[in-house]
C-alpha positions in Angstrom: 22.8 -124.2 3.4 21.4 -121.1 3.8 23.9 -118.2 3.8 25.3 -116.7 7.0 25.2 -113.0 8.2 28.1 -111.1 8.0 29.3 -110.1 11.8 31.4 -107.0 12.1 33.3 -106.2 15.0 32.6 -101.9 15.0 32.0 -101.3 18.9 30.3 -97.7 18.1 26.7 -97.1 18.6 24.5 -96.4 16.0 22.5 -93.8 16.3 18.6 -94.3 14.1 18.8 -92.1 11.2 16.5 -88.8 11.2 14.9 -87.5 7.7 14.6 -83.8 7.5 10.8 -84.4 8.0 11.8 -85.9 12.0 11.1 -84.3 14.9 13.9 -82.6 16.6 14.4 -83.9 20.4 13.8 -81.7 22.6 16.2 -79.5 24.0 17.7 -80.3 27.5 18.6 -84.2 26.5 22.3 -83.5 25.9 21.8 -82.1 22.0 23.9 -79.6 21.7 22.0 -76.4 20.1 22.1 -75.8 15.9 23.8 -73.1 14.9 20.1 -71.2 13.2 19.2 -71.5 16.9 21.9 -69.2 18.4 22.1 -66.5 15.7 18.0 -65.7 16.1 18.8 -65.4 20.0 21.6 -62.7 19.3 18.4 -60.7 17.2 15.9 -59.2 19.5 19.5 -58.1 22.1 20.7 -56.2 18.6 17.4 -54.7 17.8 16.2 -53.5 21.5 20.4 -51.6 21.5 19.2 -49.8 18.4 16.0 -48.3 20.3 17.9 -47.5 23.5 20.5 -45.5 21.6 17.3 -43.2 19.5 15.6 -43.4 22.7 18.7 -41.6 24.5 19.2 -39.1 21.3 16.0 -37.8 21.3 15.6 -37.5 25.3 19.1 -35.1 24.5 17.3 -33.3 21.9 14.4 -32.7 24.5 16.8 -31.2 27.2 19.0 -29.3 24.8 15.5 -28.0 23.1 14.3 -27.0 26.5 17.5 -25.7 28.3 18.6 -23.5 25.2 15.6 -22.9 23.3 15.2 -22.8 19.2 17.5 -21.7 17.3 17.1 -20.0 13.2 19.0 -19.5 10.5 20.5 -16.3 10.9 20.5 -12.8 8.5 23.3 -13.1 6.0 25.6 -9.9 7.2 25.2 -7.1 5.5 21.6 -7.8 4.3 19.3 -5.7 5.6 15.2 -6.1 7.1 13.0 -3.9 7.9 11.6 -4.7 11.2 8.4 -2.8 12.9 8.1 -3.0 16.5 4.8 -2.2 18.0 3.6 0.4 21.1 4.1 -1.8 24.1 5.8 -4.7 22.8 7.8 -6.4 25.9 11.6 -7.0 25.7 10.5 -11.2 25.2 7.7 -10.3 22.1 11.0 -8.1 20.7 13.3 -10.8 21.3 11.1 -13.2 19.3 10.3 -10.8 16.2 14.4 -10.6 16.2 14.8 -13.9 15.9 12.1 -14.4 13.1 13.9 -11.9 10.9 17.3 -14.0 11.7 18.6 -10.9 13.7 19.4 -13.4 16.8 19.6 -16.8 17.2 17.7 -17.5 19.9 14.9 -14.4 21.4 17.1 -15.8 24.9 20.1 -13.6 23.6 18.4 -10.7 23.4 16.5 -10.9 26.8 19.5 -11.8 28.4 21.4 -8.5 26.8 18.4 -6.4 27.5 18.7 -7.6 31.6 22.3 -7.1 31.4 21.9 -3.7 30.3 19.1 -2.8 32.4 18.0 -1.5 29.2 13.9 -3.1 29.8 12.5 0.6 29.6 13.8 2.1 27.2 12.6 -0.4 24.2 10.9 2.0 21.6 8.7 1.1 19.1 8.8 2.3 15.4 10.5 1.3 12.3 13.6 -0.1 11.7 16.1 -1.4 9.3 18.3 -3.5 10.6 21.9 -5.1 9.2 22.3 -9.0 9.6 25.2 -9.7 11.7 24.6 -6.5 14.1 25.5 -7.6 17.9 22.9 -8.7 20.1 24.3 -5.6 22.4 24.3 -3.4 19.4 20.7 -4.4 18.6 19.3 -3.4 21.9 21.1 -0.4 22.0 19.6 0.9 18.6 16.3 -0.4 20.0 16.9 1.9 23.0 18.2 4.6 21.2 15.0 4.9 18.6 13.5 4.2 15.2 16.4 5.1 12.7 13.6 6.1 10.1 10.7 9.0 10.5 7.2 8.6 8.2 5.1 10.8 6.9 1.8 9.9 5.5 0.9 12.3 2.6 -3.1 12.3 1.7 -4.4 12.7 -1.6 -5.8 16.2 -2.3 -2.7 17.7 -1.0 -1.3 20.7 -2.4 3.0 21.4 -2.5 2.9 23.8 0.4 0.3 21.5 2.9 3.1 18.5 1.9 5.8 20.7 3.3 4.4 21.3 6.5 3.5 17.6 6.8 7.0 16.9 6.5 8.4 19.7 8.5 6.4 17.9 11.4 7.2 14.3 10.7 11.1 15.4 10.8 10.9 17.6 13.9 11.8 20.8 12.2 15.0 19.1 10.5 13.5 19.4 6.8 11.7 22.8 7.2 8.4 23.5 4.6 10.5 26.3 3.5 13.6 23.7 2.0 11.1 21.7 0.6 9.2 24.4 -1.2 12.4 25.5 -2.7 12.8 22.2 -4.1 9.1 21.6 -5.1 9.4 25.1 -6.9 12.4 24.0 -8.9 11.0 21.4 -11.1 13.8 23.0 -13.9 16.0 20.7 -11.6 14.5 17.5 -11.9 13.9 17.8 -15.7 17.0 15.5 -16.5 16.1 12.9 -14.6 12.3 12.9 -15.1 11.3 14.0 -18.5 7.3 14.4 -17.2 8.0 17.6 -15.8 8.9 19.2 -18.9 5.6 20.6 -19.4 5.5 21.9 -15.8 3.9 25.1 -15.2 5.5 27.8 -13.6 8.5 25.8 -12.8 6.3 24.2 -10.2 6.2 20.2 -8.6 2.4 21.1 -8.1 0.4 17.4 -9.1 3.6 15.3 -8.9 4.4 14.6 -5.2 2.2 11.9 -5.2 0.5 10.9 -2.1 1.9 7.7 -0.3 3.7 7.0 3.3 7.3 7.5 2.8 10.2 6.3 4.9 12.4 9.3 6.2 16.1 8.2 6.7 18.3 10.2 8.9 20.2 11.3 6.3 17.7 11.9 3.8 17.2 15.9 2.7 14.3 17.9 1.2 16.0 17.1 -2.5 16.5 13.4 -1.9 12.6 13.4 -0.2 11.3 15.1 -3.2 13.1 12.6 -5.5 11.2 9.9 -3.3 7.9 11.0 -4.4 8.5 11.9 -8.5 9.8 8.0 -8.3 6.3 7.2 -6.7 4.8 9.4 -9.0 6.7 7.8 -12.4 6.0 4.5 -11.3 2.2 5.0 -10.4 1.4 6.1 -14.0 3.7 3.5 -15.9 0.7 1.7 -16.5 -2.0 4.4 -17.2 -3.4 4.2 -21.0 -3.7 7.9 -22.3 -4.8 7.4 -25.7 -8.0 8.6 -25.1 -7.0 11.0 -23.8 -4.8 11.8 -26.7 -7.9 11.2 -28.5 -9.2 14.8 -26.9 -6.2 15.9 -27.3 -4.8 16.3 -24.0 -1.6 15.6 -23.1 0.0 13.7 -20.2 0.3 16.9 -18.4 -3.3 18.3 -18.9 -4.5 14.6 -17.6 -3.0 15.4 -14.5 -4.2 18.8 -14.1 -7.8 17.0 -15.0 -7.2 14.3 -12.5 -6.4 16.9 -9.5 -9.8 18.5 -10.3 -11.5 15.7 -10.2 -9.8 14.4 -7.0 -11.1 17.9 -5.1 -14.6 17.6 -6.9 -15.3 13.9 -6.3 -16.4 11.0 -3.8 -14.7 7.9 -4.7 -17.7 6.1 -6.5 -18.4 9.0 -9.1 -14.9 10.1 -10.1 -15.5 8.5 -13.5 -18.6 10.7 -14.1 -17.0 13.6 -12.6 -14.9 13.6 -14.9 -16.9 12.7 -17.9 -18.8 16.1 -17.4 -15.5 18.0 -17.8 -14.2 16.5 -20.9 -17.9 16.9 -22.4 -17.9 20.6 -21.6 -14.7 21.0 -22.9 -15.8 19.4 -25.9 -18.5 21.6 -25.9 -16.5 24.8 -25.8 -17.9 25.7 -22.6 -16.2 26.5 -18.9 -15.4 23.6 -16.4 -16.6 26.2 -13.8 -15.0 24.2 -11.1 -14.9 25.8 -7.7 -12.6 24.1 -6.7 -9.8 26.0 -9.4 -10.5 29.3 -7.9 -10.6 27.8 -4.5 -6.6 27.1 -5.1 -6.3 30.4 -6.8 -7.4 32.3 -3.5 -6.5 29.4 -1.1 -10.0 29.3 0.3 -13.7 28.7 -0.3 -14.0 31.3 -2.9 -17.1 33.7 -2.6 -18.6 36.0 -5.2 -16.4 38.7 -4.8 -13.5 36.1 -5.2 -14.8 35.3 -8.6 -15.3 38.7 -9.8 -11.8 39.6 -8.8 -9.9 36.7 -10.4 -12.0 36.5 -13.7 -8.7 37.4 -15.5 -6.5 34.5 -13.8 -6.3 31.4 -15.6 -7.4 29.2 -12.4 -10.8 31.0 -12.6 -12.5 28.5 -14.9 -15.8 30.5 -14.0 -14.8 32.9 -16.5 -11.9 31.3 -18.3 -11.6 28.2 -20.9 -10.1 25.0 -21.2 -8.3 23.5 -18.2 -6.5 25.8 -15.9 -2.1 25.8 -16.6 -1.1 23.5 -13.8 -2.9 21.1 -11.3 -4.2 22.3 -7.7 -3.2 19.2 -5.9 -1.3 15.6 -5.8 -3.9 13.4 -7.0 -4.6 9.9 -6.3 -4.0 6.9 -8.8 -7.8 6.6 -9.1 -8.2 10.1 -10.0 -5.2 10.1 -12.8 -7.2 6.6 -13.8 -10.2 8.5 -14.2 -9.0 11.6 -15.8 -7.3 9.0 -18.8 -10.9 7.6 -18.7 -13.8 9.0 -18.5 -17.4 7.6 -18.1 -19.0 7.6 -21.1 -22.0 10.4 -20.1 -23.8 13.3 -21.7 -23.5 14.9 -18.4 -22.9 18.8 -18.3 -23.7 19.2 -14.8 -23.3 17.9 -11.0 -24.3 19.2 -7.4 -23.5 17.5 -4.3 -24.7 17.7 -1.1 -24.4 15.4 2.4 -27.6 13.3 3.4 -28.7 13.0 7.2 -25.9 10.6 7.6 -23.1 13.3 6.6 -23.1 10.5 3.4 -22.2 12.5 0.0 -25.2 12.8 -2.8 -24.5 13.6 -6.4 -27.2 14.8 -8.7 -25.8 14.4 -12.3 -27.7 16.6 -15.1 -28.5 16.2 -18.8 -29.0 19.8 -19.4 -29.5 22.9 -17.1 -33.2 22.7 -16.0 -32.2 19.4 -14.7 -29.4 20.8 -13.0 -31.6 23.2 -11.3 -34.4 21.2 -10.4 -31.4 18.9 -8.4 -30.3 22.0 -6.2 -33.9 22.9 -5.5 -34.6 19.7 -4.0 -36.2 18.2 -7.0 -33.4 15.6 -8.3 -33.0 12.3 -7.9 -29.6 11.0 -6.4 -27.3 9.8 -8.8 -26.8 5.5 -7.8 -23.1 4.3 -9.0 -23.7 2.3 -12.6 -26.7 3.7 -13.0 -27.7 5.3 -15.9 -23.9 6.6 -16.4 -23.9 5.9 -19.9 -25.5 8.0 -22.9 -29.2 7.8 -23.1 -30.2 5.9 -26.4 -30.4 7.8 -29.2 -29.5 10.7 -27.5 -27.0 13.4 -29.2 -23.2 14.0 -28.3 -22.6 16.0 -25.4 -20.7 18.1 -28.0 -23.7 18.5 -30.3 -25.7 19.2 -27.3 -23.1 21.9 -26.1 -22.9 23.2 -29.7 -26.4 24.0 -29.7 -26.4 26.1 -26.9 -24.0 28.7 -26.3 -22.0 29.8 -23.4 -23.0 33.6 -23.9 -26.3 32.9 -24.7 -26.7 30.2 -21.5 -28.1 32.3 -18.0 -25.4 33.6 -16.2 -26.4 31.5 -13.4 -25.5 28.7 -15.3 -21.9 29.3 -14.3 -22.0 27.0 -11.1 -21.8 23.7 -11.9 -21.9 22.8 -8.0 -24.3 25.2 -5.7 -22.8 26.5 -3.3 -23.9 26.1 0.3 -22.3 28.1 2.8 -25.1 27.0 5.9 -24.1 23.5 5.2 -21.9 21.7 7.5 -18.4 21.7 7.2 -17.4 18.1 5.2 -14.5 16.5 5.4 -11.4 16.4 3.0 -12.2 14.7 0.0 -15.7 15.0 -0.3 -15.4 17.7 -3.4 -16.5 20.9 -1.0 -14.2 23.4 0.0 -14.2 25.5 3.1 -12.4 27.7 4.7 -11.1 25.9 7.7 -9.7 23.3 5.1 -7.6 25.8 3.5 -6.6 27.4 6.7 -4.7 24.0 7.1 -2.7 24.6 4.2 -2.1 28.4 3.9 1.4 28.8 2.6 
């Protein structure tokens, strides 16, 4: 008998079984939801919060940005800038170079303060050094008040007295040339503090002001000025090589009286060569007859009569030998360059003259007939790098010297330059002298 089925009495439904491969029914048929199903709806609510809030952070940066403007980091107090404000600069164009130098935080402050004040037209420009954590209020009063700091600009070529006057008018009278010249003839008084001067002729300053634009403070004096320019002056040369120089035996000193020669005698291009005829007619035992000596000597273009009268003064070196005692003028760092060294030249002669441009020609010369044929019309102009080196096989300048004599040369062989009085009057620097130059800086 075959075997009967087991009958159980559970009243539950039974439900078919789903594998994890089945379909899920579809939602909406009384399944509840699974629990994946709820936490991906909670993602996208989370996610679009997170760019609401940036979205309302950087719409406050915007309004703050445009309501109240940039702000920088500010000037640490007590540290100081130097701050130029330019001829017609507006109150904003101030308020905006203030707050690039930290001064304010925002140009606004400053605008706003210069309004306030009803200070708009009095803003000067000029320079000024400026203290971090100075008041806006404070700031636009020293803007209103002026430039704390006068300049002066002194030009290469200048001699002690023409730098006095040029200070005397950049301070309004309030450091006279005559204070300054006391101190630029007391060189004795500097010697402690700047051992170069020991050689100084005549107690003089004469060569070391060196030329520059200086700062003026309100409290600074003829002494502390002067002080200013042998710093210049000491640090300008730190890195000047003299041993050839030494090699000629010259000295520190004798460069510099060299190099102020050279700075009245030369164009920019050919101070090298300029100065390589000097050293090869000193070398030669001949005189530098430079005009431009005698020119200081008598504080004018010198004329014949002028160089009969001074023969017996050192700074004649128409008549006299070797260089003269103490330099005629502040020369530039170029010059003081070229004085330590020279072009290597056999040259014993140069003339100069402008071209139909006002343009400055040199003519450099071998030997004497060359130097003539040049001031008769008959030279060719000298071209910068060009044949400024010793000819080959050609002897030393000092051979060459040698063989010819300074008493047995023509005495017109005393000019090394022609002078030209019908030629137009050239400007300071060129290498000619004139009288209306030297007007300018009459003691």
């Amino acid at each position: 008998m075959a075997p009967r089925k087991r009958v159980t009495n559970d009243s539950r439904q039974t439900r078919p079984v789903r594998s994890a491969h089945a379909k899920p029914p579809a939602q909406g048929r009384g399944y509840a939801a699974a629990p994946a199903k709820q936490k991906s709806g909670l993602r996208p609510a989370i996610i679009l919060l997170i760019i609401l809030v940036i979205l309302i952070i950087v719409a406050i940066g915007v309004v703050r940005g445009c309501v109240m403007g940039s702000s920088r980091p500010l000037l640490p107090a007590g540290e100081e800038v130097t701050v130029v404000i330019e001829e017609g600069a507006s109150a904003n164009s101030i308020g905006e170079l203030l707050e690039e130098y930290g001064l304010v935080s925002r140009s606004s402050e400053f605008t706003n303060e210069v309004k306030k004040e009803g200070a708009a037209e009095n803003l000067k420009p000029g320079t000024y050094v400026f203290v971090g954590g100075t008041s806006t209020a404070d700031l636009v009063a020293q803007i209103s008040e002026g430039p704390q700091q006068e300049t002066v600009t002194i030009p290469e070529g200048k001699t002690a007295s023409a730098t006095a006057e040029l200070v005397e008018e950049a301070t309004g009278g309030r450091i006279t040339a005559s204070d300054f010249m006391k101190c630029a003839n007391n060189a004795s008084d500097y010697q402690a503090d700047y051992d170069f001067l020991k050689d100084a002729y005549d107690n003089s300053l004469e060569g070391f002001l060196f030329p520059k634009t200086y700062e003026i403070a309100k409290d600074d004096t003829a002494d502390t000025l002067v002080r200013k320019m042998l710093d210049q002056y000491k640090a300008e040369i730190a890195s000047i090589d003299y041993s050839y120089a030494e090699s000629k035996n010259l000295t520190h000193y004798d460069v510099l009286i060299l190099a102020s020669i050279v700075e009245r005698e030369s164009a920019a291009d050919v101070r090298p060569e300029v100065s390589s005829v000097f050293y090869n007619r000193l070398s030669g035992g001949m005189q530098l007859q430079s005009d431009a000596t005698t020119a200081y000597l008598v504080n004018g273009d010198p004329t014949p009569e002028d160089l009969e009268n001074t023969a017996e003064n050192p700074y004649n070196t128409q008549y006299n030998y070797g260089l003269p005692p103490g330099p005629i003028c502040s020369p530039s760092i170029e010059s003081i360059e070229a004085a330590a060294h020279p072009a290597d030249t056999d040259f014993l002669y140069f003339f100069f003259e402008p071209d139909d441009k006002g343009d400055m020609l040199y003519y450099f010369s071998h030997d004497y007939d060359q130097h003539m044929a040049a001031i008769n019309g008959q030279g060719t102009p000298y071209k910068v790098g060009e044949s400024s080196t010793k000819k080959e096989g050609a002897e030393s300048s000092s051979a060459a010297a040698e063989g010819t004599p300074v008493e047995e040369q023509p005495e017109q062989e005393a000019v090394v330059e022609e002078p030209v009085a019908e030629e137009p009057v050239v400007e300071e620097g060129e290498g000619e002298y004139t009288e209306e130059y030297y007007d300018e800086e009459a003691e």
